[in-house]
Each structure stands twice: as C-alpha cells, then as structure tokens.
C-alpha positions as CSV (number, residue, x, y, z in Angstrom):
1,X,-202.0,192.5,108.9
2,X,-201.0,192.9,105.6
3,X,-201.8,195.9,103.1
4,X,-203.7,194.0,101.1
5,X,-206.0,193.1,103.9
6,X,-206.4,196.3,104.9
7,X,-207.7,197.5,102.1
8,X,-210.2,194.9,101.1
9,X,-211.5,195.2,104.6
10,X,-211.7,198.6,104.5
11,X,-213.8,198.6,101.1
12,X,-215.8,195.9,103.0
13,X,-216.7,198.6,105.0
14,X,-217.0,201.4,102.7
15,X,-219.5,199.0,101.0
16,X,-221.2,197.3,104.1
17,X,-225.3,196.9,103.6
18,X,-225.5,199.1,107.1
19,X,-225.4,201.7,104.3
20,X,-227.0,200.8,101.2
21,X,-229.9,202.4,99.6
22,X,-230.5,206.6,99.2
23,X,-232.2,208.4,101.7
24,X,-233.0,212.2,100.6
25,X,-231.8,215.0,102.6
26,X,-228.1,216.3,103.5
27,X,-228.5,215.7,107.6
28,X,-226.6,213.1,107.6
29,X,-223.9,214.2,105.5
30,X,-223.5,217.7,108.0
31,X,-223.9,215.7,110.8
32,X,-220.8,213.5,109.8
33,X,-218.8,216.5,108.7
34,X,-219.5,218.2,111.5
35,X,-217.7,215.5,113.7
36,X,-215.1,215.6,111.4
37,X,-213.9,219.6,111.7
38,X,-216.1,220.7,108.9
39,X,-213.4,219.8,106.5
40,X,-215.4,221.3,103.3
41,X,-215.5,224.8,104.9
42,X,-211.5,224.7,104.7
43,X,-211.7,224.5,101.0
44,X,-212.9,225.9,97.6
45,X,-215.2,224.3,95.1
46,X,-216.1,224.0,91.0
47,X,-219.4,222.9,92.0
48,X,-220.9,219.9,88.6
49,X,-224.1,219.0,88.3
50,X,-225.7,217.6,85.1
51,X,-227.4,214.4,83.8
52,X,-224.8,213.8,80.6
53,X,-221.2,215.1,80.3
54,X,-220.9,216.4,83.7
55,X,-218.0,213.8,84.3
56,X,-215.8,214.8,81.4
57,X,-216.4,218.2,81.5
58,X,-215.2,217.8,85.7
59,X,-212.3,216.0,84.1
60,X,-211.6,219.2,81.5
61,X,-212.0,221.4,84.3
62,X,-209.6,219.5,86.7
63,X,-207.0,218.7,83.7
64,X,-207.3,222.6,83.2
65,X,-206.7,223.8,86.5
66,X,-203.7,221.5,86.9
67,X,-202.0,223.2,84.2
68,X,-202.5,226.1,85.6
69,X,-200.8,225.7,88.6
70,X,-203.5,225.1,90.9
71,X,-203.3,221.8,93.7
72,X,-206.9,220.0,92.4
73,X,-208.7,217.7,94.0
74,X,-211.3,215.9,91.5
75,X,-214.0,213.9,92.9
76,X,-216.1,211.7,90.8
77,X,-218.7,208.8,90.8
78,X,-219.0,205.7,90.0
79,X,-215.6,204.7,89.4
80,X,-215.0,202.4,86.5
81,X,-211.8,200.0,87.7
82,X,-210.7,201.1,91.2
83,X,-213.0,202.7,93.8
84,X,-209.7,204.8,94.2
85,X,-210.8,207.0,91.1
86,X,-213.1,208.7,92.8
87,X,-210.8,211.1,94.8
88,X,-207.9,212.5,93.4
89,X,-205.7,215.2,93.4
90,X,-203.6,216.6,90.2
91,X,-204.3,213.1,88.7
92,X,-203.3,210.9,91.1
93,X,-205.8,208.6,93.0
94,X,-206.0,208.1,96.8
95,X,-203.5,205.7,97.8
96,X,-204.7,202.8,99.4
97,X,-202.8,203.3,102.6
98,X,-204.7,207.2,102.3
99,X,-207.8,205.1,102.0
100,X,-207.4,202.7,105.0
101,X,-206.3,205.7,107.3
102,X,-209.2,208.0,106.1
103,X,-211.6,205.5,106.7
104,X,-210.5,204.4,109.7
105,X,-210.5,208.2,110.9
106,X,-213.8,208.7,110.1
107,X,-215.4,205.1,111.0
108,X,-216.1,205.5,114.9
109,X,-218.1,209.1,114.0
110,X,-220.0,207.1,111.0
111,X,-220.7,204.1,113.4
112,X,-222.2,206.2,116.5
113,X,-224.9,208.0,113.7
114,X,-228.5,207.4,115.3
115,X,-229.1,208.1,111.6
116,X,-226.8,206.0,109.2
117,X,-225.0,207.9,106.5
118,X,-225.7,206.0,102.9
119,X,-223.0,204.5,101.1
120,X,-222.5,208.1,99.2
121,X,-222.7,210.4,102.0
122,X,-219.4,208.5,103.7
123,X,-217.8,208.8,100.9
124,X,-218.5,212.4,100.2
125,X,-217.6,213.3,103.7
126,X,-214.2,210.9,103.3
127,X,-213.3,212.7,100.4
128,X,-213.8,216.2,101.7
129,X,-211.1,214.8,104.7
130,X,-208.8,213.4,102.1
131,X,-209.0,217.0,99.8
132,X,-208.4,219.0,102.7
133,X,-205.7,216.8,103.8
134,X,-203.6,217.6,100.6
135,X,-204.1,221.2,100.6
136,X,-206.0,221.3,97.3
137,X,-206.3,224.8,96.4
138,X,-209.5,224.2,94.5
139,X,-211.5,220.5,94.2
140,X,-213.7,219.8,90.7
141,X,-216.6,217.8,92.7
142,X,-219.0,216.1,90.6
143,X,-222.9,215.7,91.7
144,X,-223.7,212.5,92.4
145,X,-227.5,212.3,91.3
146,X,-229.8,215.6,91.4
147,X,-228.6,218.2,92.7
148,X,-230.5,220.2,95.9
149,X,-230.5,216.8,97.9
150,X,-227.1,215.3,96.9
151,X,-224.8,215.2,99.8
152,X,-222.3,217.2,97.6
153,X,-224.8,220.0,98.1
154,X,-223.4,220.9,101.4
155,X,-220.7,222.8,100.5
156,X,-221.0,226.7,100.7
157,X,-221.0,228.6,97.8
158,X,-218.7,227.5,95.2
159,X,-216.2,229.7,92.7
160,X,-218.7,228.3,90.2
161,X,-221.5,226.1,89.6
162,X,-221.5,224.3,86.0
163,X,-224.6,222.5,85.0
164,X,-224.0,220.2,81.7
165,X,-226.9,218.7,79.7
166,X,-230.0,217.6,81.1
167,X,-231.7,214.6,80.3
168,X,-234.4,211.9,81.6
169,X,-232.3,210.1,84.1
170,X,-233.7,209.0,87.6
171,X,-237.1,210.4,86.8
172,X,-237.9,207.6,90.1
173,X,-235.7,209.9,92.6
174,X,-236.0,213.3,90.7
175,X,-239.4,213.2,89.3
176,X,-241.1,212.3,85.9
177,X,-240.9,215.9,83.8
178,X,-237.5,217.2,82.6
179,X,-238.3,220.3,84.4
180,X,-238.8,218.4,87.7
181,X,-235.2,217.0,86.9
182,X,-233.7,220.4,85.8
183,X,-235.4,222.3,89.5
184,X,-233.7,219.0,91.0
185,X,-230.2,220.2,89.1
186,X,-230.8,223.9,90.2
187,X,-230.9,222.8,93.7
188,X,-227.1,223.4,93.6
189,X,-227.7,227.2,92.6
190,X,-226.7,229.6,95.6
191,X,-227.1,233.2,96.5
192,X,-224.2,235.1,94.9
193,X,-223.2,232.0,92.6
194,X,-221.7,232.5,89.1
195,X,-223.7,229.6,86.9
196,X,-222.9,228.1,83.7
197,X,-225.0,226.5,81.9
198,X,-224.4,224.1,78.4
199,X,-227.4,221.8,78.0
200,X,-230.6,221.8,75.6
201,X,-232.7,225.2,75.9
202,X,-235.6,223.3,76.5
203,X,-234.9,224.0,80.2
204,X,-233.1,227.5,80.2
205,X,-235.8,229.0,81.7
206,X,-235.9,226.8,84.9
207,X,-232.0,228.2,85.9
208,X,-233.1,231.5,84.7
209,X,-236.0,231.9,87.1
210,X,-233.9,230.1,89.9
211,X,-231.1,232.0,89.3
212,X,-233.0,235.3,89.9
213,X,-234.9,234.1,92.8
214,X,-231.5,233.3,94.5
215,X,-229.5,236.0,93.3
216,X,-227.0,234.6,91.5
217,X,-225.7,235.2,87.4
218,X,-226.1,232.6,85.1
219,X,-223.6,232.5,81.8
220,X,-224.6,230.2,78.7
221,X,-222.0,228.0,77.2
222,X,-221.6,229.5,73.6
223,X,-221.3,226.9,71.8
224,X,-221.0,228.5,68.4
225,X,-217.6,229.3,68.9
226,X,-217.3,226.0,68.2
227,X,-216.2,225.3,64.6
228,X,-214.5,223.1,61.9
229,X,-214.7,219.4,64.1
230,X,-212.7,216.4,63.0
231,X,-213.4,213.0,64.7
232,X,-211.1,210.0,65.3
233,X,-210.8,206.5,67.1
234,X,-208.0,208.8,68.8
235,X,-209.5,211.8,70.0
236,X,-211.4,214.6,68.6
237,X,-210.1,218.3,67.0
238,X,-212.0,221.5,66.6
239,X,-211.5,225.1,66.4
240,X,-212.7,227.6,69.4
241,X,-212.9,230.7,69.3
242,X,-210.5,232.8,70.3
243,X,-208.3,230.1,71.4
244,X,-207.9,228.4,68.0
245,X,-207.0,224.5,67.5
246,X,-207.8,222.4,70.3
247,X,-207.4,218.7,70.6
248,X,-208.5,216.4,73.5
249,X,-207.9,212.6,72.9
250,X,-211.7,211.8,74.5
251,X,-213.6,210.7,70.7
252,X,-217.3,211.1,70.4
253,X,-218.7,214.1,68.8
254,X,-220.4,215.7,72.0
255,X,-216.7,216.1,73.6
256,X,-216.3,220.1,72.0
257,X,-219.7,221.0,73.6
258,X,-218.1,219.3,77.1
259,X,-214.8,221.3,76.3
260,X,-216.8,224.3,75.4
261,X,-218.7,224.5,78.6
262,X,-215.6,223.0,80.7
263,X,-213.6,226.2,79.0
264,X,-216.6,228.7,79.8
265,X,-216.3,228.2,83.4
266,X,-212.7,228.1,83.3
267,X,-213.4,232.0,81.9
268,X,-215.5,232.4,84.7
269,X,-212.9,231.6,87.3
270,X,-210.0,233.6,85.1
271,X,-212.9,236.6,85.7
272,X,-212.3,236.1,89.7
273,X,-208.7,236.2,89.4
274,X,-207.3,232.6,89.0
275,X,-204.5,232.5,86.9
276,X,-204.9,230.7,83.8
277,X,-203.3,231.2,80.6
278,X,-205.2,230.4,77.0
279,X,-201.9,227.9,76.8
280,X,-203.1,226.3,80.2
281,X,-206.3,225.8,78.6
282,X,-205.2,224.3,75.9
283,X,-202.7,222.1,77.2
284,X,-205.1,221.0,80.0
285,X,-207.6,220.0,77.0
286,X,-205.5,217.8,75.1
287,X,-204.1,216.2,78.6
288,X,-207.4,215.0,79.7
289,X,-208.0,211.1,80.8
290,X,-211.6,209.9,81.4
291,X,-212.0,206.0,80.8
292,X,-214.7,204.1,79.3
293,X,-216.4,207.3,77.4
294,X,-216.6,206.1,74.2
295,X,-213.1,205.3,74.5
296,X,-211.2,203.1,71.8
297,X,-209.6,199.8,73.2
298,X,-208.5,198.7,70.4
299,X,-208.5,198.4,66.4
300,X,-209.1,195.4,63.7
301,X,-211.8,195.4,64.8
302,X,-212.6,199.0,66.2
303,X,-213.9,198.0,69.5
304,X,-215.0,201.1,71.6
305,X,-216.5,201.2,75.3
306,X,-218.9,203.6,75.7
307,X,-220.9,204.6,79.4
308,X,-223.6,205.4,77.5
309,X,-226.7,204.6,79.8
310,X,-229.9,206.7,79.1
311,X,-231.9,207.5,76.2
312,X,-230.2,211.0,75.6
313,X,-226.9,209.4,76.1
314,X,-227.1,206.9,73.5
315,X,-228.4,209.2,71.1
316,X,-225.1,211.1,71.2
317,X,-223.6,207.9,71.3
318,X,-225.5,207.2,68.4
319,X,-224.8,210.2,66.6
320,X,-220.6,209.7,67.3
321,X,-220.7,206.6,65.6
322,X,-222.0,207.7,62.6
323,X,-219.6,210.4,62.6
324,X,-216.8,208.3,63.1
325,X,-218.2,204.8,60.6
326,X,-221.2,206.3,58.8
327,X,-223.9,204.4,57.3
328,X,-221.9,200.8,58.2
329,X,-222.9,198.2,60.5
330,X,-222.0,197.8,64.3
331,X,-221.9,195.2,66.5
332,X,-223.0,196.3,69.8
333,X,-222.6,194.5,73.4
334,X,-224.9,196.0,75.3
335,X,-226.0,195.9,79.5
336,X,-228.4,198.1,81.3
337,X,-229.4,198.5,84.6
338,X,-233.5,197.4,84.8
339,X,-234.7,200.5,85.9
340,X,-233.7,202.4,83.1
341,X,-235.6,203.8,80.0
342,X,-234.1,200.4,77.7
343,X,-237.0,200.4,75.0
344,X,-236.1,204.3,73.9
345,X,-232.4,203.0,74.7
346,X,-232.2,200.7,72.1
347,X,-234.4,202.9,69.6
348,X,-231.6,204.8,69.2
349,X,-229.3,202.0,67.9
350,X,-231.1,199.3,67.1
351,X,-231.4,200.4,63.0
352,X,-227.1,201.2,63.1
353,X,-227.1,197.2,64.4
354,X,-225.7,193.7,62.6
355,X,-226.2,192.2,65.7
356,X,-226.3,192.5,69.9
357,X,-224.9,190.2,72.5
358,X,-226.4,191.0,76.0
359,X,-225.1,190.8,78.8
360,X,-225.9,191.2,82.5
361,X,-223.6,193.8,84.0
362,X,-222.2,192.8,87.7
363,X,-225.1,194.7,89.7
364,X,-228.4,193.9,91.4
365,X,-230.2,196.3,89.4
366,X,-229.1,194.7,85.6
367,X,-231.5,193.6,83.5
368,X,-231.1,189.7,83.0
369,X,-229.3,188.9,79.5
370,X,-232.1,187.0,78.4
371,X,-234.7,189.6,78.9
372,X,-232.7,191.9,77.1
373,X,-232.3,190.0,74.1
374,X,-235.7,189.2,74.2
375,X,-236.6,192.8,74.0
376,X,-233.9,193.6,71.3
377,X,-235.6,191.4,69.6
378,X,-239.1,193.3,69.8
379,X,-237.3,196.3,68.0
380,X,-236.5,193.8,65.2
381,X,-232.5,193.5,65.8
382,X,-230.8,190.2,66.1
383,X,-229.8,189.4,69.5
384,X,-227.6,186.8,71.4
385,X,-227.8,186.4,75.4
386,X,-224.7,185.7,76.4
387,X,-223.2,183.7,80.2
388,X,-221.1,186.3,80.8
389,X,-219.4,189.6,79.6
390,X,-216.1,187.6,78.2
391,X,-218.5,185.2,76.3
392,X,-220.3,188.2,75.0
393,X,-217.0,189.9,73.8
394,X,-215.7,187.3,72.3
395,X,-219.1,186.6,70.5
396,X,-219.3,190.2,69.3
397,X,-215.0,189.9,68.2
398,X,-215.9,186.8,66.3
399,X,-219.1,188.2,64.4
400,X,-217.5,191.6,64.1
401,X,-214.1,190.0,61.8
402,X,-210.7,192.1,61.5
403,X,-212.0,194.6,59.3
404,X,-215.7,195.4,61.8
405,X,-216.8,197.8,64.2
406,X,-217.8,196.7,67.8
407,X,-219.6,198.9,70.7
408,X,-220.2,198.0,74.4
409,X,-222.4,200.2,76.1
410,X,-225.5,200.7,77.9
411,X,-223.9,200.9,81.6
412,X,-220.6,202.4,83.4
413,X,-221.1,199.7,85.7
414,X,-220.0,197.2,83.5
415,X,-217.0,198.9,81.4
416,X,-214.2,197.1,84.0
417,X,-215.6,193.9,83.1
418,X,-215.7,195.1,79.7
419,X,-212.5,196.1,79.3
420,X,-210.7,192.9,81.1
421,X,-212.8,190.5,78.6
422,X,-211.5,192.5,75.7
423,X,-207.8,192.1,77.1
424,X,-208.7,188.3,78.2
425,X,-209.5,187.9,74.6
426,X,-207.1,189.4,73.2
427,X,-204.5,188.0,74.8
428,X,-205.8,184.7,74.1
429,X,-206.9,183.5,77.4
C-alpha cells in the first residue's frame, strides 16, 4: 500500500462521523490517555486559552522558545492547508508517515471506547503521543474552544497559563454573557498556576476572583510599553519596553498587543528559570509564521486573507485596514459559518466596502452565498453571490483593478481555498 494511501485513509479515519459533533466533559479524553501511558504527564505545558489572538500569540511563544534553545512542540487548531499543522515541533509539522503510525497506535484504544472520543479529543490525545515522542522540552498548546471543558484541559498544571482577548464567540457552547465565556476561559486556571492575562478589562475581574479562589497569581499584559507602531503589507514594527525595536512580519495592528502578551509570559517562564535571552525574544518575534492572519498574498492589487470570524475580530480587522489604506475603498470576499454573529459581522465593514462577493466556505455550517449577499445587502453594501471561492476571487481581482485593495475574510475555514483561487488566478488558470 502506498504512502499516499495511507495517509488519506488514515485522515478518513481521523475525520470518520463515528466522531463528529462536541460532547462536554474531559472523560473521554483521560480515558484514551490513560490507555495510552498518560503521555501528557511526561511533559510540560504553555497552557492558551482565549477567543482572539490566542493562535498567534501560541505561535510567538513557540517561535520564542525555539530560539531559545528549547525542543517545542506547538499544537494548534483548525489548520488552514494541511491537517499536519496542528502538531509540530520547532516548526516542523508531523510527517505523514508520524501521522499514519500515531494513529494507527492509538486506533484499537479509540475503537474499544464504550464512550467515543469526538473528533478533537483523538486528536488531542494523538498529539500528546506524538510531543512526547520527540522529547519536546516544553509544548505551546492552544485551547480548542472554552476552556474548563476542552480536552486540552487535562493536563496538570502548566509552567503558565496565557489567556488572550475575550470576545463573543460560541455563546451556544459557552453561554450568552461575556462573563459566562470569560468563567468558561478561566476553566484552565489551576491551583499554584502563574496567569497572564491581555484581553479587554471588561472581564479582569472574572480571573481575578478565580484566580484567588484557586490559588494561583495572575500577571496583566502591560501593554503600555508598547510604543511608536508602524504598519506594513509586510509585517508590523514597534517599540517595547525594555527590549527596544521589534519586528514580526504578521501585519494587522492587534499583532504588538499579541507580542506583548506572548513576551509577558515568556517573562514569566524566564522568572522560573528557562533560559531566554532579550535577543531570543527578539529574534523569535521577527521569525514567527502564522498563515492566513491578515496575511498579504499578494500586491497590485493588495489582496490580504484574513481569519477574521466574529464580531470582535473583524473590528480589529477593521481597524488594521484603516491603518494600513485609510479612508479608501475595499473590496471584500467574504464567508461565515451560519451560526455566527454575521449581522454585527458585517457592521464592522460594511461602510470601508466598494463591494462584496460571497461565498460559501467548504463546511456544513456556511451560510449559503446567496443568503449572505442578501443580507449584505440589508446593511446597504453592494453584494455579488458567487459559484464558488475562485469565481469570487476573480470577481473581487477584476472589480478591485491593479491599483485596489481586496480582503477575504469572515472564516479560517475557507483561507486554503482562498488562497489556491488567488494562485489559480494568478497564474492564469
């Protein structure tokens, strides 16, 4: 059986509808791991919850650490061209061979579960194998929704527990109020944790209270150390204090505050004795990589992909394209999943717009292109359904000209697609 084979059935798998849907609770998740050795109690943890920025500021962390010396494992969800993103170590994703052997190591303990693990849990307890494995001296692992009930959550306590920005995200799973979604968060607070925090204030109190009902410190990202920010297609520049010039090549004008509270739990772990230099911090800022966050593809015309997809996210989103274009016009390809808050979405755009193309992202919970445009429309903006994401790139090339600014966003689920239309149509195909 060929390679190839192996690992398309092995994704088959990974993927199979026996373990669709999310069930709360971490059962499951021990239950697996304890068949498998307990593999996360071999290793230590940078424990990332958050509703925006907790991905880049994992990456920053990860990129960091590496420099430093340090074996990392990074794990991270959803992936945005190969399901292989979402373990790796110092950089480099899981091999697909690695992926066929891990699964197939773990598939006769997944398979004789009275209680099926969900699609998330397996791969959680995979890539706690695969870290281990390696000998990572420390893995970056990224919350996959919430916090208390994610099947990250089962990890003892971690060198540090960083909680980025909270927003209204999952409000079905995590509950309507932003405090019900920041106690959701918190549920990755443990006795004798060191907690950093870098979000809006609006929900300080929430970590402050949890924190001293569980014994553990929280830190605040400061982030007016933060100081003289210059923006680019290319990347971003800013001075922090008492590190001086930093550069990381992620653009949008939230990526300091991400850096900021990345580099205030990097101080944290400096505190307990890991090894990092101010030049490993620097260096491991400015050789971050995290696709399809309002990353430039291309120029004539500007054409950035963005995984912009909830209110709060597109308001930043919002907010770096002004800093990058100003007061000009955009044209915007846009998907969302249907469950999402679209209407306060597209508020935050909708008035920077010369037109939108919709387009249904590849995933049973998109909003149909023509209902999209149809409620574009409501909010006054000229709007195009298009067949298919090509088609809608194309479209949004054409109307944009040489000398325009496009922006796709509105879903990570859609930003592979997104980005092989835009080579497709560049290319000429």
């Amino acid at each position: 059986m060929s390679g190839n084979i192996d690992i398309t059935e092995t994704l088959e798998y990974i993927h199979s509808v026996k373990w669709q849907g999310s069930k709360p609770g971490l059962e499951r998740t021990r239950e697996l791991l304890a068949a498998l050795g307990n593999p996360e109690k071999k290793l230590r943890f940078v424990h990332v919850a958050g509703t925006n920025g907790k991905g880049s500021t994992s990456a920053y962390i990860a990129s960091v650490l590496q420099k430093a010396g340090y074996r990392t494992g990074l794990y991270t969800s959803p992936f945005i061209v190969s399901f292989n993103e979402r373990m790796q170590v110092n950089g480099e994703y899981i091999t697909d061979d690695e992926l066929v052997r891990m699964t197939d190591a773990i598939r006769p303990h997944a398979d004789a579960m009275e209680d099926a693990p969900t699609e998330f849990e397996l791969i959680t307890a995979l890539a706690m194998m695969y870290f281990l494995q390696k000998e990572c001296d420390v893995v970056v692992l990224e919350v996959g929704m919430g916090g208390e009930l994610d099947s990250t959550n089962v990890i003892d306590v971690p060198e540090v527990a960083v909680i980025a920005t909270i927003g209204y995200d999952h409000v079905k799973e995590l509950g309507p109020m932003i405090s019900d979604i920041a106690m959701a968060k918190a549920g990755i607070i443990k006795g004798g944790d060191v907690v950093v925090y870098g979000g809006v204030p609006d929900v300080e109190a929430v970590f402050e209270r949890v924190c001293g009902e569980r014994g553990a410190r929280l830190h605040h990202a400061d982030f007016s150390r933060i100081s003289e920010q210059h923006h680019s297609l290319h990347g971003t520049e800013f001075l922090f204090e008492p590190y001086g010039r930093m550069m990381t090549p992620l653009a949008g004008a939230y990526q300091p505050k991400n850096a900021a509270l990345a580099i205030t739990a990097l101080e944290t772990l400096r505190g307990k004795g890991y090894r990092i230099s101010d030049a490993d911090i620097a260096a491991g800022i400015a050789a971050v990589r995290w696709p399809g966050r309002f990353e430039a593809l291309g120029e004539r015309p500007a054409f950035i992909l963005d995984g912009a997809h909830n209110p709060e996210a597109l308001e930043v989103a919002a907010d770096s394209l002004r800093s990058l274009f100003g007061d000009r016009k955009i044209v915007f390809v846009m998907g969302v999943m249907a469950d999402k808050d679209v209407d306060e979405m597209v508020g935050y755009i909708a008035p920077m717009a010369d037109a939108f193309f919709a387009v249904r992202p590849d995933n049973p919970r998109a909003m149909d292109a023509n209902a999209l445009a149809a409620l574009l429309e409501r909010h006054g903006a000229r709007s195009f359904a298009s067949g298919s994401v090509k088609e809608g790139v194309a479209r949004a090339i054409e109307r944009a000209g040489p000398e325009g600014i496009v922006c796709a966003l509105g879903s990570l689920y859609f930003s592979a697609d997104i980005r092989s239309a835009y080579e497709a149509v560049r290319a000429g195909a």
